[in-house]
DRENDO-87254 format. One record per residue: residue number from 0; residue in one letter; x, y, z of N, C-alpha, C, CB in turn. Coordinates in steps of 0.02 Angstrom, whole numbers, plus 32768, in hexadecimal, padded with zeros to 4 digits. Each point is the difference from the previous one (the first is absolute). Glycine has a CB too. Layout:
residues N
+-----+------+------+------+------+------+------+------+------+------+------+------+------+------+
| seq | type |  nc1 |  nc2 |  nc3 | cac1 | cac2 | cac3 |  cc1 |  cc2 |  cc3 | cbc1 | cbc2 | cbc3 |
+-----+------+------+------+------+------+------+------+------+------+------+------+------+------+
| NUM |    a |    X |    Y |    Z |    X |    Y |    Z |    X |    Y |    Z |    X |    Y |    Z |
...
+-----+------+------+------+------+------+------+------+------+------+------+------+------+------+
END
This chain:
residues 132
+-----+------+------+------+------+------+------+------+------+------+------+------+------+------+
| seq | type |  nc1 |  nc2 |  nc3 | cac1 | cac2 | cac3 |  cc1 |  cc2 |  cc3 | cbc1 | cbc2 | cbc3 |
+-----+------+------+------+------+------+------+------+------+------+------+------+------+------+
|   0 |    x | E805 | BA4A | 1B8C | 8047 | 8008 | 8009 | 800E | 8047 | 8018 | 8019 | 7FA9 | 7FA6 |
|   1 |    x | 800C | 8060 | 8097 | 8019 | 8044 | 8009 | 8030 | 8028 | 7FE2 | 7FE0 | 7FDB | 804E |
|   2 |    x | 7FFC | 8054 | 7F9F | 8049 | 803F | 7FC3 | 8012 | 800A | 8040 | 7FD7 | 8057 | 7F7F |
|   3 |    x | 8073 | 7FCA | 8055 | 8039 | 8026 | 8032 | 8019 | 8025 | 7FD3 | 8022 | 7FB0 | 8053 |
|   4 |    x | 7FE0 | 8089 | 7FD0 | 8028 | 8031 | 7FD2 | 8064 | 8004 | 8012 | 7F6F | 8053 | 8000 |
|   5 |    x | 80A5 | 7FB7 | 7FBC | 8042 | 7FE6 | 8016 | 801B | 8054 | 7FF6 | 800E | 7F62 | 7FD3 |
|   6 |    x | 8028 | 80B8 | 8038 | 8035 | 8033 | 7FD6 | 802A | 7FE9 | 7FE3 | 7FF9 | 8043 | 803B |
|   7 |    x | 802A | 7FD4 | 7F91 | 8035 | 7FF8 | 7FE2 | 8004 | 8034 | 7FCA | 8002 | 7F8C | 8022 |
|   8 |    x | 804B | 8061 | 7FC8 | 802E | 8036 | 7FD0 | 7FD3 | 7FFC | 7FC4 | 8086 | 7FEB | 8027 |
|   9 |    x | 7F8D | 8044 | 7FAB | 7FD7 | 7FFD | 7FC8 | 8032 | 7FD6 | 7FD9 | 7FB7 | 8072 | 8006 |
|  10 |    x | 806F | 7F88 | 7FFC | 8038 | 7FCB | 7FDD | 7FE7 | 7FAE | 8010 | 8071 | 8060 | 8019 |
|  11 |    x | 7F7F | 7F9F | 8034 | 7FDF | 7FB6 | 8012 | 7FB7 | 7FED | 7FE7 | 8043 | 800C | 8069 |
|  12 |    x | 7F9E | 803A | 7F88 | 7FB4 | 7FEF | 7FE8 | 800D | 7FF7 | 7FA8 | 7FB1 | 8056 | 806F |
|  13 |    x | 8098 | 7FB9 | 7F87 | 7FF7 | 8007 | 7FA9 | 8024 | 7FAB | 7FF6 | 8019 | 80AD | 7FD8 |
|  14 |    x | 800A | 7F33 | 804E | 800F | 7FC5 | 7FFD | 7FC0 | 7FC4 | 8019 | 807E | 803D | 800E |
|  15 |    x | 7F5C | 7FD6 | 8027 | 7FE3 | 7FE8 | 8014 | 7FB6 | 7FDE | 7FC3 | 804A | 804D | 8074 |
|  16 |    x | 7FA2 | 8007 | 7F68 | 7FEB | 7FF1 | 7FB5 | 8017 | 7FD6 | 7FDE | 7FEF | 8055 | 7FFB |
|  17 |    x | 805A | 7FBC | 7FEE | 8021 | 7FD1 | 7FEF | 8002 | 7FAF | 8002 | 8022 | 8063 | 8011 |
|  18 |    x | 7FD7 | 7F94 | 8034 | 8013 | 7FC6 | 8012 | 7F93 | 7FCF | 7FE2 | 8095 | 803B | 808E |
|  19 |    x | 7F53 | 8004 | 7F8A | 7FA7 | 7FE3 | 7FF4 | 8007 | 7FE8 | 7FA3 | 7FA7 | 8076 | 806C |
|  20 |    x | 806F | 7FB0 | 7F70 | 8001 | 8000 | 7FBA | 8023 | 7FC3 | 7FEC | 7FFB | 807B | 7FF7 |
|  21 |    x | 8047 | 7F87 | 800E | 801B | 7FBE | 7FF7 | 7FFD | 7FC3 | 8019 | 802F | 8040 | 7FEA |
|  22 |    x | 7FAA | 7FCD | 8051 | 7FEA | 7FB1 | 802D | 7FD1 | 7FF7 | 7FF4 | 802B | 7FFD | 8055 |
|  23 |    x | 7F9B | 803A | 7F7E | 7FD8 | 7FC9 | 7FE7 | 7FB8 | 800E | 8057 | 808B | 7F8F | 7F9F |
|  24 |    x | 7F83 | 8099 | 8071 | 7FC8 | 800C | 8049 | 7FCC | 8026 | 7FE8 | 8053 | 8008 | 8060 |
|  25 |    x | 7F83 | 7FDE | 7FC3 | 7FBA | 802D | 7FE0 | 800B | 804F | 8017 | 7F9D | 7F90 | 8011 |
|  26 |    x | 8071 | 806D | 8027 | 8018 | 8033 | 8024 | 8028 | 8024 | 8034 | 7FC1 | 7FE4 | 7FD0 |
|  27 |    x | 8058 | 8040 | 804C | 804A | 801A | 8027 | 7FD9 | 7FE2 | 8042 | 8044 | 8087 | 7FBF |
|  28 |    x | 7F9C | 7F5C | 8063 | 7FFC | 7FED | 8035 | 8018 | 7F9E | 7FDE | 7F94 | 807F | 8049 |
|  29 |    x | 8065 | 7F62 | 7FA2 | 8003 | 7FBC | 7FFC | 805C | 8023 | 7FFA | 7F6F | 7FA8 | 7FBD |
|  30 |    x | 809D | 8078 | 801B | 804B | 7FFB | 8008 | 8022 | 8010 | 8043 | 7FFC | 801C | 7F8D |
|  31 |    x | 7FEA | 8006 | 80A7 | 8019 | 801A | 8036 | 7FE5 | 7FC5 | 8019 | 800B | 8082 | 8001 |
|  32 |    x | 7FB4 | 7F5C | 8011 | 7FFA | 7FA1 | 801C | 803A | 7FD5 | 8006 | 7F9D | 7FF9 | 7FC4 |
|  33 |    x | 8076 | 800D | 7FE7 | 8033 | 7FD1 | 7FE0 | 8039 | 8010 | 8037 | 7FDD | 8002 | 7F6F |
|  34 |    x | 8049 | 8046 | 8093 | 8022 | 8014 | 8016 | 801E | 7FD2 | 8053 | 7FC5 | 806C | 7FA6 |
|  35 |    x | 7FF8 | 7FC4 | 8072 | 7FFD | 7FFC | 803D | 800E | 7FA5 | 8022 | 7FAA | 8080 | 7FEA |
|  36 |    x | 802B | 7F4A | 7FD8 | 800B | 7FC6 | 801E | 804B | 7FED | 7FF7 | 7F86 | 7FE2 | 7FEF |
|  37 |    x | 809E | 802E | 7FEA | 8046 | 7FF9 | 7FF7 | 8048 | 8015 | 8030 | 7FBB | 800B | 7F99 |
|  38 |    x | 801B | 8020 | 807C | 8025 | 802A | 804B | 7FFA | 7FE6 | 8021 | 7FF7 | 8053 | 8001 |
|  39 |    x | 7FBD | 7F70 | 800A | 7FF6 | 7FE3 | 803A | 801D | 7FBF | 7FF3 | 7F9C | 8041 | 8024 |
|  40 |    x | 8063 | 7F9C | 7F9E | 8022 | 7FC5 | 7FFD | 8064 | 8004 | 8029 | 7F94 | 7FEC | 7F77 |
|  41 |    x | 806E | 804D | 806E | 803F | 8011 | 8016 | 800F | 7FF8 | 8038 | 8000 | 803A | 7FBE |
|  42 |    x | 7FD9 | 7FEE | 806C | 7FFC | 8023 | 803A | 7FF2 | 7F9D | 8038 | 7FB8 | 80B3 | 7FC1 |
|  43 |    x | 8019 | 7F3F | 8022 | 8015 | 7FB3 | 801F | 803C | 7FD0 | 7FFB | 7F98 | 8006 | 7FEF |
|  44 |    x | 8076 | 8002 | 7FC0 | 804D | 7FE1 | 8001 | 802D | 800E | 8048 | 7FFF | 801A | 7F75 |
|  45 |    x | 8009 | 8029 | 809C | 801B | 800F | 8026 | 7FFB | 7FF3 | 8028 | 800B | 802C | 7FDB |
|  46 |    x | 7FB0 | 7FE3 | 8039 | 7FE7 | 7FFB | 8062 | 801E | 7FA9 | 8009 | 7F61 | 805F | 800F |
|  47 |    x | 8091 | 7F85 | 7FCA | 8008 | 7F98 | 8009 | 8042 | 7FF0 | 8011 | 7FB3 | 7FD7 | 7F9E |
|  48 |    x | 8082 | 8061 | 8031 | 803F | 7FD5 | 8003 | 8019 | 7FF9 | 8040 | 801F | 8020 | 7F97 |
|  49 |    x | 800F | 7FC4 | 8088 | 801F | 8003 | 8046 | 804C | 7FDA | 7FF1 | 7F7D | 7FF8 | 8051 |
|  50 |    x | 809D | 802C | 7FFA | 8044 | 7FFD | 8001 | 803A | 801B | 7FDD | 7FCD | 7FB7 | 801F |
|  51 |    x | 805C | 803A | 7FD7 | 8042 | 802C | 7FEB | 7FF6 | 7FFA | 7FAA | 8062 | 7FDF | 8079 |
|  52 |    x | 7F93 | 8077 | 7F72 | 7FFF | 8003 | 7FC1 | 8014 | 8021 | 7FD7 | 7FCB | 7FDE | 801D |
|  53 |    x | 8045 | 802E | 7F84 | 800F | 8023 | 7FDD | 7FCF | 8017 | 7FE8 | 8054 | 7FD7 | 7FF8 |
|  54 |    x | 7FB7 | 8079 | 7FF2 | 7FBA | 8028 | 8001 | 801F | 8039 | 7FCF | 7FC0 | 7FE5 | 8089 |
|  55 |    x | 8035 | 8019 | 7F29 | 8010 | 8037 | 7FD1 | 7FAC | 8048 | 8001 | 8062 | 7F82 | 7FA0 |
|  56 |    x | 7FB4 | 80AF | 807E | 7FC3 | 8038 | 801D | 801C | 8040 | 7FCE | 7FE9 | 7FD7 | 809E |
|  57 |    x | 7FEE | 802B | 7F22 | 7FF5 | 802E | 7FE9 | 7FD3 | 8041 | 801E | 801E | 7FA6 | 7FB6 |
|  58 |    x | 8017 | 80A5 | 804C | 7FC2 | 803D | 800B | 8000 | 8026 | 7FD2 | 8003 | 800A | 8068 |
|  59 |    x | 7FCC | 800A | 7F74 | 8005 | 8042 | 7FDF | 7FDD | 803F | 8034 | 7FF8 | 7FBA | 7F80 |
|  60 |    x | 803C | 8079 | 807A | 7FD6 | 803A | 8022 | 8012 | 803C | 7FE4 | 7FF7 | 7FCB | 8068 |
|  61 |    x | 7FD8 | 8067 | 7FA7 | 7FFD | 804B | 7FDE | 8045 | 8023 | 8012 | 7F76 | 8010 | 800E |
|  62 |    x | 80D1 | 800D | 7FD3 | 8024 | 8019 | 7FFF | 7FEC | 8048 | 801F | 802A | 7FAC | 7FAC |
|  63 |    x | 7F9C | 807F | 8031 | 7FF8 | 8038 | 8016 | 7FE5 | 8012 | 8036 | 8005 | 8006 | 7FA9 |
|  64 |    x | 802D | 8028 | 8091 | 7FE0 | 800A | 803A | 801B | 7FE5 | 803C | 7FAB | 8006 | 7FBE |
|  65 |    x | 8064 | 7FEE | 806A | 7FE4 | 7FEB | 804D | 7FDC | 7FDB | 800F | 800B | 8048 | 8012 |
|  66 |    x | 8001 | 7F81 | 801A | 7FB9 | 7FDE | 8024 | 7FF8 | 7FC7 | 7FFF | 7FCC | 804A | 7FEA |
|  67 |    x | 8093 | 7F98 | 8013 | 7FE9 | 7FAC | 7FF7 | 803C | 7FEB | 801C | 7FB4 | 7FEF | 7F90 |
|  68 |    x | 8064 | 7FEE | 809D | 8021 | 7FE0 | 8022 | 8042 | 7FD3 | 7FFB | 7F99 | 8017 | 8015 |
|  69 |    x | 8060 | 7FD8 | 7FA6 | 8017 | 7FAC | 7FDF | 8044 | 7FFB | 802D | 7FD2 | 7FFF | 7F68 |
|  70 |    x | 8045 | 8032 | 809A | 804F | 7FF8 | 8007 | 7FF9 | 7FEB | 8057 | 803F | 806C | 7F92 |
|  71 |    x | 7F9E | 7FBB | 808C | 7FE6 | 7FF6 | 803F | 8000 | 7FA4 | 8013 | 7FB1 | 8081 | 7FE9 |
|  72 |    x | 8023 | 7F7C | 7FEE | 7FEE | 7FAC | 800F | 8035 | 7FCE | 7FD7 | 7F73 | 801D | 800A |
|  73 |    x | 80A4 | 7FF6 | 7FD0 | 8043 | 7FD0 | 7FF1 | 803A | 800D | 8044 | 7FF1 | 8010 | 7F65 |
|  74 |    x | 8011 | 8029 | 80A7 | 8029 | 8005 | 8046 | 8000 | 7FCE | 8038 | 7FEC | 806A | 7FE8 |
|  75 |    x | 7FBA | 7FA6 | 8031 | 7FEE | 7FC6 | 8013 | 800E | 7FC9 | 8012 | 7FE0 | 802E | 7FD9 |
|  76 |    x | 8014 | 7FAE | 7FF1 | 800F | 7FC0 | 7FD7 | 8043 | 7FE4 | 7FD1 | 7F8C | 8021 | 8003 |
|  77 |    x | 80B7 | 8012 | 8010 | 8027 | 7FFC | 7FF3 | 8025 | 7FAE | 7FF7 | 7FE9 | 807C | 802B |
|  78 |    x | 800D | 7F71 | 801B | 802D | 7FB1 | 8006 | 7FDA | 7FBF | 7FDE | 8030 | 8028 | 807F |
|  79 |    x | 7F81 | 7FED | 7F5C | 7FF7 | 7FDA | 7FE8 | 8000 | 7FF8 | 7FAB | 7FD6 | 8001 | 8075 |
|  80 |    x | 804E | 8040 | 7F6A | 7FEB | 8026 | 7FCA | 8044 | 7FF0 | 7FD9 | 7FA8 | 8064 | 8038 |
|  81 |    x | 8052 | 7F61 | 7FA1 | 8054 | 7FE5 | 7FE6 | 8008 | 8042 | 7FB7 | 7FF7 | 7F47 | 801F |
|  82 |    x | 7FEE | 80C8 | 7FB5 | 7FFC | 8036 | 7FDB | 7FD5 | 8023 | 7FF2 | 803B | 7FD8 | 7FE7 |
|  83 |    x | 7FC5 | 8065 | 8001 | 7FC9 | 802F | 7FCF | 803A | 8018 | 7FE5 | 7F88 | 8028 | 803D |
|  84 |    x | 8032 | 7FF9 | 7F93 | 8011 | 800D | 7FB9 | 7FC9 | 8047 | 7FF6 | 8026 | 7F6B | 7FD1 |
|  85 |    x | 7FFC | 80D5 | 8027 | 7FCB | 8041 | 7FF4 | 801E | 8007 | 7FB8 | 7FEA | 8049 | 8083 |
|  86 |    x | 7FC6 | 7FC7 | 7F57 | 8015 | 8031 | 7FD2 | 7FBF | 8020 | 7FE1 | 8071 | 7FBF | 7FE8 |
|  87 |    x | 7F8A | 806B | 7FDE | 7FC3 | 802B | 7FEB | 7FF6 | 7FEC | 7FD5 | 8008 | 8054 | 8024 |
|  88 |    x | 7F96 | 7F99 | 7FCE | 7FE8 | 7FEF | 7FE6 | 8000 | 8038 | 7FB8 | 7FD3 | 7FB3 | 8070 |
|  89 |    x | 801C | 802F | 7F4E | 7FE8 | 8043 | 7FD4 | 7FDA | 8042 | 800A | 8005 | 7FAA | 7FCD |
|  90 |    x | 7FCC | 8051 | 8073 | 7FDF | 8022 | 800D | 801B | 8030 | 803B | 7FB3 | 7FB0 | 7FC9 |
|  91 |    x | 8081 | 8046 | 805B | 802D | 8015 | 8019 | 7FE5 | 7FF9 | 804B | 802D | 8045 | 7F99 |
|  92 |    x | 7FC8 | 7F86 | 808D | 7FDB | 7FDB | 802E | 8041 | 7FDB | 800F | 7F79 | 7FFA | 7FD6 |
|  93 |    x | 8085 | 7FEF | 805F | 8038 | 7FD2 | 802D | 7FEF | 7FB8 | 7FFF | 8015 | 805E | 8054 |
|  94 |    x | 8033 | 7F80 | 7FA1 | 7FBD | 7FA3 | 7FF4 | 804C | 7FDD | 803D | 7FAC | 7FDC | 7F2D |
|  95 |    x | 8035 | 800F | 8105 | 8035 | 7FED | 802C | 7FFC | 7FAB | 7FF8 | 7FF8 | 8076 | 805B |
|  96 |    x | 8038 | 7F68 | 7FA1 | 8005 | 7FB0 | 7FFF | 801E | 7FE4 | 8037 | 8008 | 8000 | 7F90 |
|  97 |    x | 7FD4 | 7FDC | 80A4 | 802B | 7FEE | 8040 | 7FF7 | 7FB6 | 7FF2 | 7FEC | 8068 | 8060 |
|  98 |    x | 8057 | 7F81 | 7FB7 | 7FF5 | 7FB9 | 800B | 8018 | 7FDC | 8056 | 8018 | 8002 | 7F6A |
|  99 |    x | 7FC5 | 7FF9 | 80B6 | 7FF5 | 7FE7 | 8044 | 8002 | 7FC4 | 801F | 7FD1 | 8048 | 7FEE |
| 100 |    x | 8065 | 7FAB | 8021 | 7FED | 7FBF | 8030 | 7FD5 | 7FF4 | 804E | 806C | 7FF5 | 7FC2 |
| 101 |    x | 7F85 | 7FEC | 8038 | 7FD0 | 8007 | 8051 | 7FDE | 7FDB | 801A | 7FF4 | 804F | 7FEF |
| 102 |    x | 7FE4 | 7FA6 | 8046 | 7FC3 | 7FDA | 801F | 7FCE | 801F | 7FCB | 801E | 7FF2 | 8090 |
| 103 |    x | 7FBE | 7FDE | 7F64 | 7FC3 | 8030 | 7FD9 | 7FDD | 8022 | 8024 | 7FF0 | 7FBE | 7FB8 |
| 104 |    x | 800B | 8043 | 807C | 7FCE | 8037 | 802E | 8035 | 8052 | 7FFD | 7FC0 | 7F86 | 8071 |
| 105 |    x | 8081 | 8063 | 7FA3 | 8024 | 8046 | 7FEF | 7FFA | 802A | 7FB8 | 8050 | 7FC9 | 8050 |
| 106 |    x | 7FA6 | 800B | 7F84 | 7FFD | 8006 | 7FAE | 7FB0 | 8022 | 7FF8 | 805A | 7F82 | 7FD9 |
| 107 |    x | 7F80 | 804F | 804C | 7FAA | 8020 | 8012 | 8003 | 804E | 8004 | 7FDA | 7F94 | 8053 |
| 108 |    x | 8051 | 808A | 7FFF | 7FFA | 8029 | 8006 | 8023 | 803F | 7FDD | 7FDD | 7FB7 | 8050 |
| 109 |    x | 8057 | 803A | 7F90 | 802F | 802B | 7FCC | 7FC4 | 800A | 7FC1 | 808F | 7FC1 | 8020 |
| 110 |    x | 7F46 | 8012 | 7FC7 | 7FD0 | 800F | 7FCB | 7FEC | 8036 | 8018 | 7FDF | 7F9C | 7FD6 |
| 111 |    x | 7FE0 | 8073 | 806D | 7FE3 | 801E | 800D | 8008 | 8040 | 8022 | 7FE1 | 7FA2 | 7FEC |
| 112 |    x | 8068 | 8050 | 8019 | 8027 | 8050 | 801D | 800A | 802C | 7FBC | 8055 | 7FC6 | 806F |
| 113 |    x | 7FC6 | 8003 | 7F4D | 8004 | 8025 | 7FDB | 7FC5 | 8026 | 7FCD | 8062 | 7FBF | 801E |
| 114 |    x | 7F67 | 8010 | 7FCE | 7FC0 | 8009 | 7FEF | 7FE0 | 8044 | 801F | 7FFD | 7F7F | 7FF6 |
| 115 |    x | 8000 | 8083 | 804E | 7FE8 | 8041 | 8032 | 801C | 8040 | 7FEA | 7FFC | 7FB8 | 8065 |
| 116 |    x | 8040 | 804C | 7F6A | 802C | 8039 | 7FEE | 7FC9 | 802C | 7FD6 | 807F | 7FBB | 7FFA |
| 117 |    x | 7F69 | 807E | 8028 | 7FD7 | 802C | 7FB4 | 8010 | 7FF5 | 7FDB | 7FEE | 804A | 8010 |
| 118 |    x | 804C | 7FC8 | 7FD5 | 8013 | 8016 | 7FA8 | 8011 | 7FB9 | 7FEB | 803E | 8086 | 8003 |
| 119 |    x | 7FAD | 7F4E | 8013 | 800E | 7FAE | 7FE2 | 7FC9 | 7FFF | 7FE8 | 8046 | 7FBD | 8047 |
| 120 |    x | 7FC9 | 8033 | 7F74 | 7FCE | 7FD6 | 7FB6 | 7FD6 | 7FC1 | 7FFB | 8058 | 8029 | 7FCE |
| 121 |    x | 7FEC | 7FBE | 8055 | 7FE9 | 7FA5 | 7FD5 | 8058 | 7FD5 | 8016 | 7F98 | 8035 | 7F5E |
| 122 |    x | 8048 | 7FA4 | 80D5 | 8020 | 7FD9 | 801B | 7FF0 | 7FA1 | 7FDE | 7FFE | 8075 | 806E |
| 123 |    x | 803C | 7F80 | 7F77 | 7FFB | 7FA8 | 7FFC | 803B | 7FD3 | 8024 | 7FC9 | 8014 | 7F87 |
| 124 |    x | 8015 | 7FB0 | 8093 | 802D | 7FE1 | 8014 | 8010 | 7FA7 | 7FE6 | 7FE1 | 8066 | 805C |
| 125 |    x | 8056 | 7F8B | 7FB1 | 8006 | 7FBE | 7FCB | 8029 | 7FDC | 803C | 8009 | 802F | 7F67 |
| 126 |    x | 7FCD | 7F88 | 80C3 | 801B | 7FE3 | 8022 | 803B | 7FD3 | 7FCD | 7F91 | 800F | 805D |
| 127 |    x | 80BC | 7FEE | 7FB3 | 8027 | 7FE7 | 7FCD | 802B | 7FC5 | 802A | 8003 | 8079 | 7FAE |
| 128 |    x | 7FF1 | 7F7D | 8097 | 802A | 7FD9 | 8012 | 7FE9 | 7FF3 | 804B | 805A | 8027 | 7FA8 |
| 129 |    x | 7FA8 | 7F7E | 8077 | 8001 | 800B | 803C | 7FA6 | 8009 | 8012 | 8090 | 8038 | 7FFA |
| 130 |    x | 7F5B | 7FB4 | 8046 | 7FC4 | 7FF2 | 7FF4 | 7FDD | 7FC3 | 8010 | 801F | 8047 | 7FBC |
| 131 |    x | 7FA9 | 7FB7 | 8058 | 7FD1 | 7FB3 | 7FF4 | 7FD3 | 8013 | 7FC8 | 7FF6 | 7FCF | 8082 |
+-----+------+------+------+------+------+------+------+------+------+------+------+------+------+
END
């Protein structure tokens, strides 16, 4: 099997423990496996759906600093973007809630405009309406 070395926060490596301890993983790579196939289950949900859809797109991203776009790409994506919702996490991090109507290919590309943002965390998305 090929290692990969990853980076992350020391906050993500102290959850990431976390997450090995309470799940019961032999070790922090089966939990980052686990991870990773879940992103991808996701990540297909998406790619499959087609046609005109409802799409609830959670972002969390780093408050401190410069270097991330969001507002940029909701601009964007304005005429397809029926609400958001900003506010600060406990940790004092930005958690943006969009809810989108769209072709799913437009909805496709709004994920990956927003995902590409540096200071973006952790993006989820919840197909909620509309669809094959």
């Amino acid at each position: 099997m090929p290692i990969v070395a990853v980076s992350m926060t020391e906050e993500d490596l102290a959850e990431l423990e976390f997450l090995q301890v309470k799940g019961k993983f032999s070790n922090r790579s089966e939990v980052v496996r686990h991870a990773v196939q879940a992103l991808m289950l996701e990540h297909r949900n998406v790619e499959l759906v087609q046609g005109l859809i409802t799409a609830v797109i959670t972002a969390v991203y780093y408050k401190k600093g410069q270097g991330h776009n969001i507002s940029s790409v909701q601009h964007e994506y304005r005429e397809f973007i029926a609400a958001t919702i900003h506010a600060h996490t406990t940790e004092g991090n930005c958690t943006e809630v969009m809810i989108l109507t769209a072709n799913a290919e437009k909805v496709r590309d709004f994920l990956k405009k927003i995902r590409s943002q540096k200071k973006v965390m952790k993006v989820e998305v919840s197909i909620v309406g509309g669809g094959k």
